[in-house]
Structures are given as structure tokens and as C-alpha cells.
ZAVO-983036 format. One line per field, with one value per residue: residue number from 0; x, y, z of N, C-alpha, C, O in turn. Coordinates in steps of 0.001 Angstrom, whole numbers, plus 500000, padded with zeros to 6 digits. Each point is the difference from the previous one (the first is absolute). Layout:
nr = [NUM ...];
n_u = [X ...];
n_v = [Y ...];
n_w = [Z ...];
ca_u = [X ...];
ca_v = [Y ...];
ca_w = [Z ...];
c_u = [X ...];
c_v = [Y ...];
c_w = [Z ...];
o_u = [X ...];
o_v = [Y ...];
o_w = [Z ...];
REM end
This chain:
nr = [0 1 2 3 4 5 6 7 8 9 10 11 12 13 14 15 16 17 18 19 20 21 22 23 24 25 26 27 28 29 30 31 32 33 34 35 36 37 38 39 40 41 42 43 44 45 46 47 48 49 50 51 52 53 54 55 56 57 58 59 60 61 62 63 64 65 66 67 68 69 70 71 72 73 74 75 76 77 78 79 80 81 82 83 84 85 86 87 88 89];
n_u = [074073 498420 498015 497730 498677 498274 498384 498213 498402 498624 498047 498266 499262 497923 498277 498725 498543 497951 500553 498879 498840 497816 499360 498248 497874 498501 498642 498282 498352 497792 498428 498549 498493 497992 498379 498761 497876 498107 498525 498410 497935 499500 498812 498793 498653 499545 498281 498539 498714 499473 497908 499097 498682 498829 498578 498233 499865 498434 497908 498517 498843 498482 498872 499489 501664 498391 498159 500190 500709 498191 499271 501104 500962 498277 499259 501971 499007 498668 501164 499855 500307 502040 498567 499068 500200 499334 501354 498654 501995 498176];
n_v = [364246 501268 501074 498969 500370 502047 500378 498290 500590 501828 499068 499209 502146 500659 498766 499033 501729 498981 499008 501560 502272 499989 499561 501445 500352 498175 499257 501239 498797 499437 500782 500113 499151 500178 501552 499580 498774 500387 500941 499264 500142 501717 501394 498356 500770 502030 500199 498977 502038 500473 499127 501310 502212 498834 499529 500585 501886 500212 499858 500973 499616 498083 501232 501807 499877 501462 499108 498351 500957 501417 497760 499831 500720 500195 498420 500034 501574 498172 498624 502633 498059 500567 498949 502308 499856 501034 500821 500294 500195 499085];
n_w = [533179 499163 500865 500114 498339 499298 501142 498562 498155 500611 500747 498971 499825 501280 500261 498538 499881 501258 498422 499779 500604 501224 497854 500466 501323 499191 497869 500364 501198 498935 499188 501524 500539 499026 499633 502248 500315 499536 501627 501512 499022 500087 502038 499895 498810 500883 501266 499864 499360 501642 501259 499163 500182 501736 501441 499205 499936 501551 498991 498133 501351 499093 498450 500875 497970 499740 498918 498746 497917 498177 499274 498369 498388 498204 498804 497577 499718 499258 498821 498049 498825 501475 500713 499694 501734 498313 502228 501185 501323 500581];
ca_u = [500825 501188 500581 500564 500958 501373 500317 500498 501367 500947 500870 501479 500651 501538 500627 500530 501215 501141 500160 501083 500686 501236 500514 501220 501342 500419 500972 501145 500968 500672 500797 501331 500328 500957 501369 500993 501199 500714 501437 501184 501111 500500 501225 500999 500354 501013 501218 500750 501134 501304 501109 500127 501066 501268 499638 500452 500817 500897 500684 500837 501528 500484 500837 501954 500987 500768 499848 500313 501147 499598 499570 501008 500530 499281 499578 500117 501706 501179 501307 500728 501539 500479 499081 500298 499138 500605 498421 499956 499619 500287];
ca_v = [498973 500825 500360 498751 499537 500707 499530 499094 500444 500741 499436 499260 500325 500121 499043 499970 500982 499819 498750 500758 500525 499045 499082 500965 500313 498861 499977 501037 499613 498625 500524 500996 498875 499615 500816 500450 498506 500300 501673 499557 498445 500890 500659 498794 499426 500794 499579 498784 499848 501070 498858 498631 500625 500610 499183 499758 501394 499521 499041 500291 500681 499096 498889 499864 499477 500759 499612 499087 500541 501078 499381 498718 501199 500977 499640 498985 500819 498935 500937 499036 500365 500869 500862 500475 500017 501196 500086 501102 499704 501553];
ca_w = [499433 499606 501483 500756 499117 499980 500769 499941 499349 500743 501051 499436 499839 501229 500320 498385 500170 501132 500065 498799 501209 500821 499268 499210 501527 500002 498729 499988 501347 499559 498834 500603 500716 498685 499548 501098 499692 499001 500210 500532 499237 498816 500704 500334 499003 499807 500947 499778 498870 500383 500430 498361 499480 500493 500288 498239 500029 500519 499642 498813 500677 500479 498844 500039 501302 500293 501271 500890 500652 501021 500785 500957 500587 501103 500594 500870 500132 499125 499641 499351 500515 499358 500738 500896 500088 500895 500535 500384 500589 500335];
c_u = [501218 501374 501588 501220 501355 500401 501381 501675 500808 500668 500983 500787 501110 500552 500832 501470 501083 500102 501171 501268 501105 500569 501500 501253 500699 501125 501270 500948 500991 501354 501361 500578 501385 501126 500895 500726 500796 501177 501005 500799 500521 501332 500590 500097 501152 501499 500079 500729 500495 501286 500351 501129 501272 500853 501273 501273 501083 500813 500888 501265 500676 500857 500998 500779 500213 498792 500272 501455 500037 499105 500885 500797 499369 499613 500625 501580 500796 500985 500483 501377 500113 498927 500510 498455 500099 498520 499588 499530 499518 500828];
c_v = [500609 500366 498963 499544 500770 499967 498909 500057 500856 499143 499133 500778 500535 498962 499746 500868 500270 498747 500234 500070 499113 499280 500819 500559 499024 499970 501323 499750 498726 500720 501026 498998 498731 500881 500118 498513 500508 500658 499020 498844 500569 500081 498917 499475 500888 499641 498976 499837 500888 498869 498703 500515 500623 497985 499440 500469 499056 498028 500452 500735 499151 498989 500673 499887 501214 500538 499558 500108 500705 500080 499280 501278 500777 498966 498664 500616 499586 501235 498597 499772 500935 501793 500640 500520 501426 499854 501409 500125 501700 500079];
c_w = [499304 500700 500583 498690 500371 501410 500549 499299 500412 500874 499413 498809 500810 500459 499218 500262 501003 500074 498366 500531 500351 499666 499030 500967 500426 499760 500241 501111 499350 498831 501008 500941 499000 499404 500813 499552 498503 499372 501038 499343 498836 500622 500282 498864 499208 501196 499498 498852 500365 500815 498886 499469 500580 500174 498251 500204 501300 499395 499461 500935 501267 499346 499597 501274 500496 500974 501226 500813 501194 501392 500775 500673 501091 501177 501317 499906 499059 499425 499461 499754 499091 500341 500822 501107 501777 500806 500513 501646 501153 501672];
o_u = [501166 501191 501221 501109 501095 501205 501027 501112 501167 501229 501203 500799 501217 501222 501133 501121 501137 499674 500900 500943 501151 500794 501088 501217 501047 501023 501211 501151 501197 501200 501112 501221 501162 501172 501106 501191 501215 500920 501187 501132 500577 501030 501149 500926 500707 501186 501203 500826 500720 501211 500599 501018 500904 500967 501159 500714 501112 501113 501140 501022 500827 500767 500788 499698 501127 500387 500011 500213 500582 499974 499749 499758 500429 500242 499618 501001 501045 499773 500206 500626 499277 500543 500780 499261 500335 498939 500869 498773 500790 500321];
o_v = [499631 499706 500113 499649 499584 499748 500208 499794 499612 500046 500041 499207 499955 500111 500360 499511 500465 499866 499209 499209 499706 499660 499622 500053 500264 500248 499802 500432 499790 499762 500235 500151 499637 499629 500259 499953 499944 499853 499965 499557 499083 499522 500365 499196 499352 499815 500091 499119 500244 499970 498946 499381 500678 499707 499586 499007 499594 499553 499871 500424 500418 499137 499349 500001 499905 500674 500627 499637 499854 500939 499808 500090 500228 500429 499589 499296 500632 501147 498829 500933 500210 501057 499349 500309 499814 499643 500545 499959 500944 501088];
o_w = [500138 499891 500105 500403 500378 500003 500646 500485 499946 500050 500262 499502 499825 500104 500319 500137 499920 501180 499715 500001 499680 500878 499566 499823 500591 500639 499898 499942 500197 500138 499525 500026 500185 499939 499525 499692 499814 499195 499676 500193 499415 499524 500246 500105 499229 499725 499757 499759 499032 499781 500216 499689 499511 499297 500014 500142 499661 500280 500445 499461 500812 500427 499314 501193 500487 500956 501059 501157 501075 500796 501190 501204 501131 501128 501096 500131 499845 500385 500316 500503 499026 499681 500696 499066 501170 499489 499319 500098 500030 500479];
REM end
């Protein structure tokens, strides 16, 4: 009877322990699985204030007129009177 106790108990202490086990290798897949979402929404949550801030940076240099000058020039050739406007051709 003895026998049969310790017996009995050895077996569910291993069980016990690998039913442990595996619950801990689990958890360690669940926990690295998570840090990879984690580590990647960190890295987009930085890009996006790098574009907030640039993004910021280009209004504040939309609200003068001297923008917009330089835009109408480069882009749509305008000349203003009295302007000389030299081109370089090769």
C-alpha cells in the first residue's frame, strides 16, 4: 500500500511538473509573440510623429507669402514686374 501511494504520487508529481512545463514554454511563445507587436507599434508610432512633425513644419512654411511666391515661380514660371529672370541653357 505504501508502495502504491508513492507510486501514485510520483506520478502526479511529474505530471504536475510537465503539465508546469508546458504552460511556462507557452507563456514564453505568448510573451515573444507580443513583444514582436509591440516593438512593431512602438516603430510606427515614432514614424508618425516624425510625419506630424515634418507634416507641422511644412504648414508653418505655408503661411507666408513668400512661399507661395516661390512656388508660383518654380513651378508655374510667374515673374514678377520689374523681374529679371536669367535661364541657363546647355
Amino acid at each position: 500500500m505504501t508502495r502504491l501511494r508513492n507510486v501514485f504520487f510520483f506520478t502526479l508529481s511529474v505530471l504536475l511538473l510537465t503539465y508546469t512545463i508546458f504552460i511556462g514554454i507557452k507563456n514564453i511563445f505568448r510573451y515573444n509573440k507580443l513583444r514582436v507587436q509591440y516593438d512593431r507599434t512602438v516603430s510606427r508610432y515614432h514614424i508618425e510623429l516624425e510625419k506630424k512633425e515634418r507634416y507641422k513644419t511644412e504648414i508653418a512654411q505655408m503661411q507666408s507669402q513668400d512661399f507661395w511666391e516661390l512656388q508660383a515661380k518654380q513651378k508655374l514660371g510667374y515673374i514678377k514686374t520689374k523681374e529679371v529672370v536669367f535661364k541657363l541653357v546647355k
